[in-house]
Each structure stands twice: as structure tokens, then as C-alpha cells.
Backbone as numpy.savetxt, mean C-alpha at the origin, in Angstrom:
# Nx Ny Nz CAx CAy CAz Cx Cy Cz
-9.45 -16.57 -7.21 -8.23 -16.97 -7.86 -7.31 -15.74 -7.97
-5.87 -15.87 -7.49 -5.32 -15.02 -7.42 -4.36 -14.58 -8.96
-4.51 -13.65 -9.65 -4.03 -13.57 -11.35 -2.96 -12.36 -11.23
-2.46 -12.13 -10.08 -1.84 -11.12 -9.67 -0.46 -11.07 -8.75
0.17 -9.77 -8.46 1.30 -10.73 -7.68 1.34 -9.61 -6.42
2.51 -9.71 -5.32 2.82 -9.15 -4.48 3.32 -7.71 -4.72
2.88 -6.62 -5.10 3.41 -5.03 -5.28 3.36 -4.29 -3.84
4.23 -3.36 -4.15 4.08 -2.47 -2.93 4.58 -0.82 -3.01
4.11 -0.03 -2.57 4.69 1.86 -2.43 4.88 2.34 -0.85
5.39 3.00 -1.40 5.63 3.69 0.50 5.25 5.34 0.00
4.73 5.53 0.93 3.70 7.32 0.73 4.38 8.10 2.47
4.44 9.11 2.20 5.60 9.63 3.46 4.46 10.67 4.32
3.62 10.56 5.39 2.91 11.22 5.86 3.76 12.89 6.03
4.51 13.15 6.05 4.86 14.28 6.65 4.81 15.48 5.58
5.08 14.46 4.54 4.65 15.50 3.14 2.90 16.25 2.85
2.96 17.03 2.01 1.46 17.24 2.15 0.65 16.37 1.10
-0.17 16.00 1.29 -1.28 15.22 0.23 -0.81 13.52 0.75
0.27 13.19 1.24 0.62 11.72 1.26 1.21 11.44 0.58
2.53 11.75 -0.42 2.54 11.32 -1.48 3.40 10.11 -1.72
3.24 9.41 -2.77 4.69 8.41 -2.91 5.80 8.76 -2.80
6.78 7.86 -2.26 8.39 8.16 -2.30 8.51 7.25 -2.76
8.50 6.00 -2.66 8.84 5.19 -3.26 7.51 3.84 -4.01
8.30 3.28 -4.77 7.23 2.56 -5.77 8.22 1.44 -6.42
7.36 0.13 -6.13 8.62 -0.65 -6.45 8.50 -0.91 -8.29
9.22 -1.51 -8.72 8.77 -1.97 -10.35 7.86 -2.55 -10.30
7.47 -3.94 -9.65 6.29 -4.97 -10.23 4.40 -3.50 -9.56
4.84 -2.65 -9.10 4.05 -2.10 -9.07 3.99 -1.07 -10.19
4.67 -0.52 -10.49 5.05 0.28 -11.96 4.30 -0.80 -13.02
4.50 -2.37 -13.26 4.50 -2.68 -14.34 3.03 -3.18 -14.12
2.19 -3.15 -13.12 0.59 -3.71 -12.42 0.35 -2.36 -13.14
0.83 -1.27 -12.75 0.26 0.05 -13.04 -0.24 0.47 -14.53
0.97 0.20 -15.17 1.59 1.54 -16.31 2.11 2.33 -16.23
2.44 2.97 -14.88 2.85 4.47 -14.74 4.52 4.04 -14.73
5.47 4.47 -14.90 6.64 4.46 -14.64 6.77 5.52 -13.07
7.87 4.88 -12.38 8.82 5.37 -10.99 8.29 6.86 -11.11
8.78 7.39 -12.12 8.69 9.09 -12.21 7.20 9.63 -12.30
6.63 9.12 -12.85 5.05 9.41 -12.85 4.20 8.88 -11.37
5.03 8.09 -10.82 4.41 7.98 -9.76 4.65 8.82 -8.92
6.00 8.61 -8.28 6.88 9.65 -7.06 5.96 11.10 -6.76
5.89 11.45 -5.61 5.05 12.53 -5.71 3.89 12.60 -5.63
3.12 11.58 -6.17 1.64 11.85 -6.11 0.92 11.13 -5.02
-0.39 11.26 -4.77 -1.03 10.87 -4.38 -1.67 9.51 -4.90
-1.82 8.40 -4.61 -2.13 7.26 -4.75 -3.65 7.37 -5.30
-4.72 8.37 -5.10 -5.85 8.58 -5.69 -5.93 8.70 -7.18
-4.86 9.03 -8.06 -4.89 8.72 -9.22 -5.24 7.20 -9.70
-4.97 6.51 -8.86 -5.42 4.72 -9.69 -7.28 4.39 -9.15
-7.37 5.90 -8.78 -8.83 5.32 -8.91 -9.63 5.79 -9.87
-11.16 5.42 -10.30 -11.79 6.02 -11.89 -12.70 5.96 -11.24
-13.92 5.94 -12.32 -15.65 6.10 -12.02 -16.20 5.04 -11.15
-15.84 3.71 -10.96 -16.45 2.85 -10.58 -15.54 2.59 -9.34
-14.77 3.10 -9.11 -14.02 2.83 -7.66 -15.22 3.38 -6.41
-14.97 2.05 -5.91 -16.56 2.38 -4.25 -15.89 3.54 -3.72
-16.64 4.66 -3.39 -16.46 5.35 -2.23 -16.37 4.88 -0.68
-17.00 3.75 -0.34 -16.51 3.25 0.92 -15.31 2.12 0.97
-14.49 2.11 -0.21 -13.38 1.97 0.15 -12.18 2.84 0.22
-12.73 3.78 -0.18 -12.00 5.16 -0.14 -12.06 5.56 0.84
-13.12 5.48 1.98 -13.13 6.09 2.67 -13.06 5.61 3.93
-12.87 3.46 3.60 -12.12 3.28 4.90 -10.46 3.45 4.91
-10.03 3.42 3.52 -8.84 4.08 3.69 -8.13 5.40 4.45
-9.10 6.44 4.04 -8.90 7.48 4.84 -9.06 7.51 6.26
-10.01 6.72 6.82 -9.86 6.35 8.63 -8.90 6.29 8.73
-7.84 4.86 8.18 -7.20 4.45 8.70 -6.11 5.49 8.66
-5.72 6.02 7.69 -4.76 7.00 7.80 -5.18 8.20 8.86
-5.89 8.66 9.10 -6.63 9.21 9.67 -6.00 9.07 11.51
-6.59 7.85 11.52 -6.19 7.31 12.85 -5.24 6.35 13.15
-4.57 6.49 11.74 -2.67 5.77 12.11 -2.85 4.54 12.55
-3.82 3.62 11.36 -3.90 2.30 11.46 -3.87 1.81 10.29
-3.43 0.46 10.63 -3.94 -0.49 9.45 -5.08 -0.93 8.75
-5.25 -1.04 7.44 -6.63 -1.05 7.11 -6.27 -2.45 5.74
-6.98 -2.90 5.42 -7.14 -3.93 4.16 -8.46 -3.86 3.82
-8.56 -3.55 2.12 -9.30 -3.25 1.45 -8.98 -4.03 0.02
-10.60 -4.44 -0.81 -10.44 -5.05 -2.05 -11.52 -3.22 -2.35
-9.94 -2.71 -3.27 -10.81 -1.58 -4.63 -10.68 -2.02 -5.41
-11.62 -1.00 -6.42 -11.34 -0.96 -8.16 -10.08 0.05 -8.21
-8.97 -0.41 -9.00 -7.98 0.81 -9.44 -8.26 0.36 -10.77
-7.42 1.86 -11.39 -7.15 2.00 -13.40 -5.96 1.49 -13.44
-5.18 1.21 -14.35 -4.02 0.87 -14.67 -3.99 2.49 -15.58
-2.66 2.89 -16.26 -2.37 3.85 -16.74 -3.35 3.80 -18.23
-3.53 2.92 -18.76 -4.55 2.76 -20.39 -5.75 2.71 -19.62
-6.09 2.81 -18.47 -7.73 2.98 -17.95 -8.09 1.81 -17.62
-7.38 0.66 -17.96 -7.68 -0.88 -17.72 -8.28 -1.10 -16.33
-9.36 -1.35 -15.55 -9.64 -1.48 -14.09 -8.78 -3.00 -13.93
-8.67 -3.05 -12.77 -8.26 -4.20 -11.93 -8.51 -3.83 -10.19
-8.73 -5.16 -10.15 -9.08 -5.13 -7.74 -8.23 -5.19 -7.59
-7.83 -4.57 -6.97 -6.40 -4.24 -6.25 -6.91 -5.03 -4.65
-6.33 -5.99 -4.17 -5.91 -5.96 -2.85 -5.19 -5.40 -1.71
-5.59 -4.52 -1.31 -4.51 -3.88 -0.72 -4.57 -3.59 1.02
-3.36 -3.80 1.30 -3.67 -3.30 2.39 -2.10 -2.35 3.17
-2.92 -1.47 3.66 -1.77 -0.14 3.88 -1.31 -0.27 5.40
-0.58 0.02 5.68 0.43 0.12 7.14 1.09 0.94 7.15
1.25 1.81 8.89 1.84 2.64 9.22 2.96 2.32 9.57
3.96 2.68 9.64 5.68 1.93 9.85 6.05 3.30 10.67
6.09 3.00 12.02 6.53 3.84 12.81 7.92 4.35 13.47
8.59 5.52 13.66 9.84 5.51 13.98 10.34 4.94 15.57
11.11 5.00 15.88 11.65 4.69 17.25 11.02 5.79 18.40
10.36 6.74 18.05 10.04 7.87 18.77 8.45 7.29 18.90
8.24 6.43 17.88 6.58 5.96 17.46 5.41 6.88 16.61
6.35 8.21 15.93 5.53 8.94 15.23 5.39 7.73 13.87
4.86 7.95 12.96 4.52 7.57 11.87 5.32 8.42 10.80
6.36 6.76 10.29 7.50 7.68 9.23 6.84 7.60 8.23
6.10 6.38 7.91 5.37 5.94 6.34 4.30 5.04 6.31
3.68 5.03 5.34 2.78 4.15 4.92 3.33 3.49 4.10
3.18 2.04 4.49 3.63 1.31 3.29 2.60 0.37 2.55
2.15 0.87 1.23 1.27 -0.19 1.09 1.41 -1.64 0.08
0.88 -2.34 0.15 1.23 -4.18 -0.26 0.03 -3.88 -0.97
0.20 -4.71 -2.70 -1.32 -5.01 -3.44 -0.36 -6.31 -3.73
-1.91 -6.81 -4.06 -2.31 -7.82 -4.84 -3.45 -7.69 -5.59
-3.07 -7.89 -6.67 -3.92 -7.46 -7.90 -4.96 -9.03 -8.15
-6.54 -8.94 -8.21 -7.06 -10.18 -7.68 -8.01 -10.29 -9.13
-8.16 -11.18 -9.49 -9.62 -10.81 -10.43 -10.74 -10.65 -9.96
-11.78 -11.09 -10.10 -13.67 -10.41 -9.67 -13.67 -11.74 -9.65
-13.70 -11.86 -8.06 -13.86 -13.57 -7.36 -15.02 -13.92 -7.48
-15.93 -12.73 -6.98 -17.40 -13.09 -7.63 -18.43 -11.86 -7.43
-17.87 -11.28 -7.97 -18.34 -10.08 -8.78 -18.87 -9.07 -8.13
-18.81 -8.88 -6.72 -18.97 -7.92 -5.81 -17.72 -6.88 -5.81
-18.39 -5.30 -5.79 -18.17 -3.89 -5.71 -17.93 -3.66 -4.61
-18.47 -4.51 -3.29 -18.49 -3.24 -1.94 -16.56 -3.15 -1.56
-16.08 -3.37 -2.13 -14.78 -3.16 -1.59 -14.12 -4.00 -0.58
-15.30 -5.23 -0.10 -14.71 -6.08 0.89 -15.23 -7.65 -0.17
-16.06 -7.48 -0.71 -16.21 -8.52 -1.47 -15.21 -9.69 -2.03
-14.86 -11.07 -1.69 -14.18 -12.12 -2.16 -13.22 -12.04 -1.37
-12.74 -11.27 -0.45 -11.77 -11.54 0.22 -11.80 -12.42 1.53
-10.87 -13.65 1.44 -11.07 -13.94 2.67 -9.81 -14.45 3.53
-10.70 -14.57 4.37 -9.51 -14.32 5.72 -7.98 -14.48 5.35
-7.87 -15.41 5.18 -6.56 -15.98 4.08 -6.08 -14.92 3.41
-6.61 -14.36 2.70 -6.31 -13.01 1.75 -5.64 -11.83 2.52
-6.66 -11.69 3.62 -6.63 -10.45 4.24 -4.97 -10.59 4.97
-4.92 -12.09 5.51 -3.58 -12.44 6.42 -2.44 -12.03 4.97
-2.42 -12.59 4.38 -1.67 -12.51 2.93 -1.29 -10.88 2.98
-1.83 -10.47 3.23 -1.54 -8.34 2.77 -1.10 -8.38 4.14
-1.43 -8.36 5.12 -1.08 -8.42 6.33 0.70 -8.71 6.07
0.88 -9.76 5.92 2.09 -10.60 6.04 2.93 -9.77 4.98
2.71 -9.31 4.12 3.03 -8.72 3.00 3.63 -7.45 3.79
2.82 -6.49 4.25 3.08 -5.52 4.54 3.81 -5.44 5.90
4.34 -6.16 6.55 5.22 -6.39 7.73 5.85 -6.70 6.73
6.58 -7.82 5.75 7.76 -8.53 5.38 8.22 -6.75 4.57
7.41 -5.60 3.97 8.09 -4.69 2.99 8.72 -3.49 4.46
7.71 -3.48 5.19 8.62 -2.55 6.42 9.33 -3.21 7.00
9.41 -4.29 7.54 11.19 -4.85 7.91 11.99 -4.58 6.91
12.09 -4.90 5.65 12.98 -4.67 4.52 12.85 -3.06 4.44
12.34 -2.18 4.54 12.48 -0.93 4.53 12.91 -0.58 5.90
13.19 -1.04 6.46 14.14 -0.65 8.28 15.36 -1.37 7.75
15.84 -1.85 7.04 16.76 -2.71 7.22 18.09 -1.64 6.75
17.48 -0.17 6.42 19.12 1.14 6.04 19.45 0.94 6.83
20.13 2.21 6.56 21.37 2.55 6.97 20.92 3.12 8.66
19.38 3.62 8.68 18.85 4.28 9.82 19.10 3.65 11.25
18.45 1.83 10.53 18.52 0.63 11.39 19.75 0.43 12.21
21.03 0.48 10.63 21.85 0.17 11.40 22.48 0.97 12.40
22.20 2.22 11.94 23.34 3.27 12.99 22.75 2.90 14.66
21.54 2.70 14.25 20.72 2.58 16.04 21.68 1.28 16.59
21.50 -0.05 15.87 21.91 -0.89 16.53 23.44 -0.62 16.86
24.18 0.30 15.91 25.66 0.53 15.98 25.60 1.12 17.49
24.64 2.47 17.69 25.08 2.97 18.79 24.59 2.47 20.23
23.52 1.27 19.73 23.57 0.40 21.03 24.37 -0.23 21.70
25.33 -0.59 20.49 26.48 -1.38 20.83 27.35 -0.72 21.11
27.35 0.39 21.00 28.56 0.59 21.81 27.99 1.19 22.70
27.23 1.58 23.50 26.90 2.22 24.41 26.86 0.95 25.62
């Protein structure tokens, strides 16, 4: 049962550690943290004692090897509150095809049935759901000013 909604951050590879640039509100308000407490950091802060290490650490593949990955963790909320985060992260690549950002999509899920391994209760459906999620937040994050100048100077060229 889904008790949660569609959030999302964008983390800028070129920086060091990964950090957030951006963070939308309904993820601020899943969190606790406010915009400013986020910006900057590393996304490893929403994890605590009981967060699996092998979902940590298929996260890091994927960044690793500049892929997509979907994962059910444990995150904290800012009062320590745990919640499963659904998440799944994507690389949003430039026109050159380096990797401008990660953008990642949660859905905050309850304990479908009470499995830790980090893949537990999710299913296929779910996984498409973050999927779909995280294409619909990088089209809307292409959609600047960057986007447009390209298509501007297509057109006139």
C-alpha cells in the first residue's frame, strides 16, 4: 500500500561527494530537512542504523557505472522517524552524453511486508512507477533555458 507520494532531488556529479542542488518541497516536507539543510549535501544523511548496506551499495554501482538503479531503503526523516523510501535514481545526460545529474524520484512506501533486503515488496508495477517518475522529473528539468537555446540554434541554423 502506497502511504506516500511522488518526491524528487537532483545531486550534480561534477561536484565532489555528489551533492544536492536541488530538492523539491514535497521532498523537504517527506524529510524534515528544509531546501537549505539539504543543498549541498550528500544524500547519505537520510540513512541511520538499520538502513541495509546492500542497498547502499547497489546505489553506489549504479552511480559508479552511470546507470539507473531502483531500490526500496530504510531512510530517517529529520526527528529520526524511519520510512522506505522507494527510490529510484537516474543519470540525465548532456547533449555531449557526459552525465549532468542524477535525478532521484521517491516514493515513500510503508513495510508491505516487512522485509529489510532493500528489494523487498516491490513490484514490478512499483519499480515501472520510479522509472516513469524519474524520466517525467528530467524532461521537466531539460525543459530551461539550456533546452531552449539548443532548439533556438537549430532553428536557425
Amino acid at each position: 500500500m502506497l502511504v506516500g507520494f511522488l518526491v524528487s532531488y537532483r545531486a550534480d556529479p561534477k561536484l565532489p561527494d555528489l551533492p544536492i542542488v536541488h530538492a523539491s518541497k514535497v521532498f523537504c516536507e517527506l524529510t524534515g530537512y528544509s531546501q537549505e539543510e539539504v543543498i549541498g549535501r550528500n544524500c547519505r544523511f537520510l540513512q541511520g542504523p538499520d538502513t541495509d548496506p546492500k542497498a547502499v551499495q547497489k546505489i553506489r554501482e549504479s552511480i559508479a557505472d552511470q546507470c539507473a538503479c531502483t531500490v526500496r531503503i530504510l531512510n530517517y526523516r529529520k526527528d529520526k522517524t524511519p520510512f522506505w523510501n522507494h527510490l529510484h535514481l537516474s543519470p540525465v545526460r548532456s547533449a555531449g552524453g557526459e552525465v549532468a545529474f542524477y535525478v532521484g524520484v521517491q516514493l515513500a512506501v510503508d513495510i508491505v511486508d516487512g522485509a529489510s533486503d532493500g528489494q523487498g515488496g516491490m513490484t514490478p508495477h512499483m519499480k515501472q512507477l520510479g522509472a516513469i517518475g524519474a524520466v517525467k522529473v528530467a524532461v521537466r528539468s531539460l525543459q530551461g533555458s539550456g533546452l531552449r537555446r539548443s532548439f533556438k540554434k537549430k532553428a536557425e541554423e
